[in-house]
N, C-alpha and C positions, 0 to 999 in steps of 0.2 A: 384533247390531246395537245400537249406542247410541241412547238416550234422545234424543227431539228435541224442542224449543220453536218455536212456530210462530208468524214475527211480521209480522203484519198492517200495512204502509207506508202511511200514510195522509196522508204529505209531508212530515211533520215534518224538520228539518234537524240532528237529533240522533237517528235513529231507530237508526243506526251503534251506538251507542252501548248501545244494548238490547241489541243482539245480544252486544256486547264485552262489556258485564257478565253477560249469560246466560254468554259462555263462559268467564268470569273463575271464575265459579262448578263449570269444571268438565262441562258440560253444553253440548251442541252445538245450534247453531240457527240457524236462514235466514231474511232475509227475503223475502219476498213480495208485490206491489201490492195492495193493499185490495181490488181486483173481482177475485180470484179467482174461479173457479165453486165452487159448494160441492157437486160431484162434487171437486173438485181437494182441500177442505180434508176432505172424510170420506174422502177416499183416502191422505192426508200421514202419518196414524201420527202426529201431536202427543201429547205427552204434556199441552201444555197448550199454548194460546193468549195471545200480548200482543197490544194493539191500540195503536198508536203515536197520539202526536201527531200535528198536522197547522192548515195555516193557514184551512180551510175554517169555514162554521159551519153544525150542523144546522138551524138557523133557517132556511135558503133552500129549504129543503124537496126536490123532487125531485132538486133541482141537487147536495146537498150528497152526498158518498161516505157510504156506508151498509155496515155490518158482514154477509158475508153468513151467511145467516140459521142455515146446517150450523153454525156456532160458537157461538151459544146451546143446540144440540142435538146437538153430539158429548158431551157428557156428562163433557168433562175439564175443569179447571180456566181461566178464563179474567182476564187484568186489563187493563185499560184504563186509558191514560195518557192526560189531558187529552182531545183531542179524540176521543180513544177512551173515556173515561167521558161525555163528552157522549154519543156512538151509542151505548152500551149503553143508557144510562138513557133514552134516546128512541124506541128501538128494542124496549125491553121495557116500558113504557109510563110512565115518566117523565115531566118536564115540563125543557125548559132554556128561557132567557130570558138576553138581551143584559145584560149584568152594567153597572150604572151606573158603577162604578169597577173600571179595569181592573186585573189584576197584573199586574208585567212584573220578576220580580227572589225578590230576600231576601225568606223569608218565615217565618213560626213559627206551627206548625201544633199546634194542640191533638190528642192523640190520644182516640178516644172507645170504648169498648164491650170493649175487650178482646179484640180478634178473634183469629184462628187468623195472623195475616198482621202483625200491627204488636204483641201481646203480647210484652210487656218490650223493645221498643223503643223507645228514645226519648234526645235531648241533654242533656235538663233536664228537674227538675220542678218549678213552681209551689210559692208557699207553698200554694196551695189545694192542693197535691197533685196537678195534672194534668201528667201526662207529655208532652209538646211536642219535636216534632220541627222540627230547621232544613232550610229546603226553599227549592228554585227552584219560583217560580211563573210562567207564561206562559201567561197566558187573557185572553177580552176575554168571550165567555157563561161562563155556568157553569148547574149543574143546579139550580133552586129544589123540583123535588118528584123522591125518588126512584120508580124501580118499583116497583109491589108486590111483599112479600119481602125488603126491601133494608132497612137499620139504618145509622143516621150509624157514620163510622169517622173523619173527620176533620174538622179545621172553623178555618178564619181568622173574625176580626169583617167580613172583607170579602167571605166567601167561604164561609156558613153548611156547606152539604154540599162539604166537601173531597176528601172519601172515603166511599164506601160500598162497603157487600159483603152478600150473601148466600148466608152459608154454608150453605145446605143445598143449594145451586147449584154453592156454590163458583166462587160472582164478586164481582171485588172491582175497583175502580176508583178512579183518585186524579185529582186535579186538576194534582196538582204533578208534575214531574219527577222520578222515584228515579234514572232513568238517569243521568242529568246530576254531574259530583264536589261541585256546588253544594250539592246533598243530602247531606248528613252519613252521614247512614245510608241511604242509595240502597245500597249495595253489599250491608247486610245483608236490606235488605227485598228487592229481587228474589230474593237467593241462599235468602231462609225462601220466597217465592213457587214457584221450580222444587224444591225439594229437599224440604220437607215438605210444601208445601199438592197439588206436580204429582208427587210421589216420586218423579224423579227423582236414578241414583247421579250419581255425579260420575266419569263414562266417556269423558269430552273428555279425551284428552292425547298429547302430543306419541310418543313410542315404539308407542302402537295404531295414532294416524294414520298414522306410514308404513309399518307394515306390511300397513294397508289400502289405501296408496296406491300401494304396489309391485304389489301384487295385479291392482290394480284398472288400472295402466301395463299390464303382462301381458297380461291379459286382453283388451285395448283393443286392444292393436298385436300382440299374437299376433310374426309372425317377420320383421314391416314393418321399415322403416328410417327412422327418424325424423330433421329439420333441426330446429335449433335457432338463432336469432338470438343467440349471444351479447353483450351490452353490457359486461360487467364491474359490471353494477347487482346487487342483491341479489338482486331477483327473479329477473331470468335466469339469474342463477347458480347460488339455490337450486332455480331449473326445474331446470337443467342436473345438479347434483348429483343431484337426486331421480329421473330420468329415467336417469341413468346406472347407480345401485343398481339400476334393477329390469330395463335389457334391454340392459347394457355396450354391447360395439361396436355397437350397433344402432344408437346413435345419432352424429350428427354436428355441430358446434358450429361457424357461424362467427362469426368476432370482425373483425367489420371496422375497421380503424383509421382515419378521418376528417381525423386532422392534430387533433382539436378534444377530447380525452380529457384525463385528467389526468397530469401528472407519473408516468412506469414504470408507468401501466396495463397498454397494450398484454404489457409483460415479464412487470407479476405476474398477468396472467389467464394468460395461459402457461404459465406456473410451476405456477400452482395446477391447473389443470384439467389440460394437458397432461403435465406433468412427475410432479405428485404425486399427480393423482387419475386420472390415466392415460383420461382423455376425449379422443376423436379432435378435434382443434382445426385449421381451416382460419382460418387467419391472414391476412389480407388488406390489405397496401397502397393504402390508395384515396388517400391524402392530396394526390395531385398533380391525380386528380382533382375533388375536393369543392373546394381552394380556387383552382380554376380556374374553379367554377360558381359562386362567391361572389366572386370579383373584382366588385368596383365596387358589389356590392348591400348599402344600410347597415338597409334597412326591416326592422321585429324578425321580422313574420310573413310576407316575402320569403324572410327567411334559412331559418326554419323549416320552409319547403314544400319550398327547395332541398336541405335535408341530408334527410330525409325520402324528397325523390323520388330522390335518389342512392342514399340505402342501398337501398332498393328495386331499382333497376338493377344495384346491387353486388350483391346477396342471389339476386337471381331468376337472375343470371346463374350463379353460384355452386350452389344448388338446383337449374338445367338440368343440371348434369352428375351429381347424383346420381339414375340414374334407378331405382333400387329404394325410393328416399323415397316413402312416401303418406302422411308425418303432420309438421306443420309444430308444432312446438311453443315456446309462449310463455308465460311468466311473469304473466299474468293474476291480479290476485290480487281478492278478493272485493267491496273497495270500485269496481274499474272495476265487477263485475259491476252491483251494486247501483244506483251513479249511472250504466250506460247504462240500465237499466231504463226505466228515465222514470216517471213519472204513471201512474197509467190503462192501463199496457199490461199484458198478461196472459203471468206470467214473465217471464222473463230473456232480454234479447238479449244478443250481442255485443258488445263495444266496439269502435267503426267504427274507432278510431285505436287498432292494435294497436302493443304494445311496438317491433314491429319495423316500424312508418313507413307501416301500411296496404297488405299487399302484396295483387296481382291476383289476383282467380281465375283467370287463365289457367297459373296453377302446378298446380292442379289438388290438393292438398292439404287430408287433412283436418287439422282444429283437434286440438291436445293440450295441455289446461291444467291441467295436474295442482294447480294452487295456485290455484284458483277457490274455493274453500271458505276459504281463506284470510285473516285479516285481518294487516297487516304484521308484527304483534309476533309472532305465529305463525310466519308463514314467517320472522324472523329466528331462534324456538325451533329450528326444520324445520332452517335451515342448521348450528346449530351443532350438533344431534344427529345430521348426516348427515357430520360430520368438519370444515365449514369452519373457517376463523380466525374468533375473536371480532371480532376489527379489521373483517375485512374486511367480517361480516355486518351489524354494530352502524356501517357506515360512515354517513355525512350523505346523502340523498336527491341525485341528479347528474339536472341534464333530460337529457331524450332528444337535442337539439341540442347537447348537449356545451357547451364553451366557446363556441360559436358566439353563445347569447345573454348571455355573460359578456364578452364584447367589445362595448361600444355602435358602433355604426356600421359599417364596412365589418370586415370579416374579416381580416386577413393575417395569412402564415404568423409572419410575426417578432413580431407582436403576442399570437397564441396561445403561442409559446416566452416571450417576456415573463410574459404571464399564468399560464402554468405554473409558474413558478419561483417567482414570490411568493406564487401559490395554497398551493405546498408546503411553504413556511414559515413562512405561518400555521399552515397545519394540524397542522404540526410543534413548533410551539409553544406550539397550546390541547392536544397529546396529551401533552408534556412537565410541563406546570403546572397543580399540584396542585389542586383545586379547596377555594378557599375562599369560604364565601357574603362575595360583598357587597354593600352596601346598594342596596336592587333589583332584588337578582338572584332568581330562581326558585332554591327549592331541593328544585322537586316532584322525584322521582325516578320510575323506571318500575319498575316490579314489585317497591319494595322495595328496591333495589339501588343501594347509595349512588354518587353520583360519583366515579367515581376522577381525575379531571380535569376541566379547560374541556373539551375534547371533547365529553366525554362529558354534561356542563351544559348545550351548544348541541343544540338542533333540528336545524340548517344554520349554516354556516359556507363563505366563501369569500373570494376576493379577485376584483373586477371591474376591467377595464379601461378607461378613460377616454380617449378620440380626444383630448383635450387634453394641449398642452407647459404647465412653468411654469418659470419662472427659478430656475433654485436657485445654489448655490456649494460645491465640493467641493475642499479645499484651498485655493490662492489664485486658483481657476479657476470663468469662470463656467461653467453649465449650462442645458441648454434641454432637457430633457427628458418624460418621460409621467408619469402621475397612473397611481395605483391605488387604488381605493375596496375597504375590509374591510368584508364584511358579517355579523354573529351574530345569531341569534333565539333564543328560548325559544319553544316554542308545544307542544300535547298534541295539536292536529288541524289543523295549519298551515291552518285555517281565519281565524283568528285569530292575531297572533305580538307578541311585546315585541322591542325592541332588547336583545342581553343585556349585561350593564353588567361588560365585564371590567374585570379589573384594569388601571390607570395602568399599570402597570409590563409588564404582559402588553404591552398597547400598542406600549411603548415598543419594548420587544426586537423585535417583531415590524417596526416600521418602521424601524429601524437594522440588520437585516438584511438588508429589503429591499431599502432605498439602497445599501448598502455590497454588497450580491452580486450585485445583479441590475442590470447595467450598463443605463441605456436610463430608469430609472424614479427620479426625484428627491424625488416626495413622496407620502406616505401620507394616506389621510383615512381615516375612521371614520364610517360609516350610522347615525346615531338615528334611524330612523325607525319608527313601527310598520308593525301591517297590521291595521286600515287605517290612516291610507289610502294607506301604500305598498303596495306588494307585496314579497312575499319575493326573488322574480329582479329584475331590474331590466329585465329585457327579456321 
């Protein structure tokens, strides 16, 4: 059994992020709501304890969320981030107080004392010689007196106790963010945090995990028969792949076709699952009816309940005929778990809006989420170690409404073929050209791993449809035809996104393409907009 880190949600909106760098480092860990029981947390097996962030402040006294109490008294290592150094240090008899000036940003953190946790860490050092680390700060209290046992570990002019710790505890708490890439050295202080302060080895990785997840698929469904919602997304596929390794024909895959897909989806899931990974694939026609229930409806969250409540219809009826199926399985990956969680609730629920459109209990089906432990860059590791294409796995995130909300307004079938074909020549054009930075462009990379193209530089990429004619001229001929808006981002947590600033010339090809092979569509436009305050869909 691997090494686990135990991390305590106390709302923060980067608390994701804790867990990413715990397992960046190699070492597995979950989050959990802050009111845990502490029968739950002397039961977990933590090798060591983080206490998150959070918008709350201990200052409101009963109201405010409080650390429960088996965490000071499991006797393994514990740190607290911001509003988790606030609870500790109030919780073990501290003092905090509403901080007259707040941080919200950049900040340069004096290191103090030499501790077991921040020794020989540090950006820069001072002509005085003090080691100083660059750090995100985001607090409005802070701690004016620590507990007893506690020793300054860090400190702004704004923000005297930055950090403390008490090593013979072995608790340490910061004010600032390491989680965050803001922090320079966030990556090495958590990774010295699980690895020498928690001893934790480094027993996270991708080749153990599946063959504790094949086990554990085994186990679960014994000699059941398992459905599968195929989309052609990454998740369901690397469900589907991973689900296929550990009980073959047991399982069953449909792939419903909607009319609203990309460009030779429908083909290459075929190809791939059925063809070359030999997964039983029931292939479904629904296209005549989905854009028969989207006749005339242009409303974005109309459309969205209709394709939704059809696949459902399609799916259930498809699932009646298999009656030795008792496990319905779905590509759930850890961040749904996380954010249905909520606040305040005690574990993990479900997420009410499952991959496949929310289907009845009258199916009678249990849940198989084999990619729940999951965070995305994992399961794209997970797909390409279980044989998939890099292309396919490393593709751009697709909604669950298909093209449906890449059309503004009403739906039709000759508008989705429109938007197909342009979709596929952008995309065909950021996969062809080489990526070279230009000014403005992101040229963060993901694990290391330099751009081999626009593609691969973009977060998301698409071409959106536009209900509007414009006059153009093609030859000595006039034209009246459709708009197509290009959309590119950059972003690390599509929480946030930039417009990405391709090349002039990428542009270019991409919209004399367009005009010239996609009869129907006369002018191209180009999305600057961020997020905020756009949004990345447009619908």
């Amino acid at each position: 059994m691997h090494s686990k880190i135990l991390i305590l949600d106390f709302g923060s909106q980067v608390t994701q992020l804790i867990a990413r760098r715990v397992r960046d480092s190699g070492v597995f860990s979950e989050v959990y709501p802050y009111d845990v029981s502490d029968e739950f947390v002397r039961n977990y097996g933590a090798a060591g304890v983080i206490l998150s962030g959070g918008p709350n402040s201990v200052i409101e006294g009963d109201e405010s969320p409080r650390v429960p109490q088996a965490v000071f008294e499991l006797g393994v290592p514990v740190l607290g981030i911001c509003y988790g150094m606030q609870a500790m240090a109030e919780q073990l008899g501290g003092k905090v107080e509403n901080g007259k000036v707040r941080e919200f940003g950049y900040a340069e953190v004096r290191a103090h004392g030499h501790t077991a946790l921040l020794k020989d860490i540090s950006d820069f050092t001072t002509a005085e010689g003090h080691g100083m680390l660059k750090v995100w700060m985001s607090h409005g209290d802070k701690v004016n007196e620590m507990p007893p046992g506690f020793k300054l570990m860090a400190s702004t002019p704004n923000c005297p106790i930055a950090g403390m710790a008490d090593e013979a505890r072995r608790m340490y708490a910061f004010q600032f963010h390491p989680e965050v890439t803001h922090t320079v050295q966030g990556k090495a202080i958590i990774a010295r945090f699980v690895h020498e302060i928690c001893g934790c080895k480094s027993d996270w990785n991708m080749p153990d995990y599946i063959a504790e997840a094949v086990e554990k698929i085994r186990q679960q469904v014994g000699s059941d028969e398992v459905i599968l919602g195929l989309s052609g997304g990454v998740d369901s596929s690397v469900a589907a792949a991973l689900i296929h390794r550990a009980i073959g024909d047991q399982l069953t895959c449909v792939f419903v076709d909607h009319g609203l897909l990309r460009l030779d989806e429908g083909k290459m899931v075929m190809e791939m699952f059925a063809e070359n990974l030999g997964v039983n694939v029931i292939h479904i026609d629904a296209v005549d009816q989905f854009m028969g229930h989207l006749a005339g409806v242009s409303d974005p969250e109309a459309k969205r309940k209709i394709i939704g409540r059809e696949f459902v219809e399609v799916f259930q009826v498809e699932a009646g005929k298999r009656k030795n199926a008792k496990w319905l399985a779905q590509g759930t990956i850890y961040p749904d778990v996380i954010e249905s969680a909520g606040k305040g609730k005690k574990g993990h629920t479900i997420k009410s809006h499952h991959n496949v459109g929310g289907l009845p209990e009258t199916l009678n089906l249990q849940l198989l989420e084999p990619l729940r432990e999951l965070f995305k860059d994992e399961v794209r590791q997970l797909g390409v170690a279980l044989g998939l294409p890099h292309d396919m796995v490393y593709r751009h995130p697709f909604p669950g409404p298909g093209l449906g909300v890449r059309i503004l307004g009403e739906v039709k079938k000759e508008f989705a073929d429109l938007l197909r074909r342009a979709d596929a020549i952008f995309i065909e054009e950021l996969r062809k050209t080489p990526f070279v930075a230009t000014p403005g462009a992101s040229e963060a990379t993901d694990n290391g791993i330099p751009h081999r193209n626009w593609y691969d530089a973009t977060s998301q990429a698409f071409a959106v449809f536009l209900p509007v004619k414009s006059v153009g001229v093609m030859g000595d001929g006039r034209t009246y035809e459709y708009v197509v808006a290009l959309r590119a981002v950059q972003t690390q947590d599509f929480m946030t996104a930039h417009w990405a600033h391709l090349p002039h010339e990428l542009l270019g090809n991409v919209s004399n393409r367009i005009i010239n092979e996609v009869r129907g569509i006369n002018r191209v436009v180009y999305d600057i907009s961020g997020k905020p305050p756009a949004t990345i869909e447009w619908e």
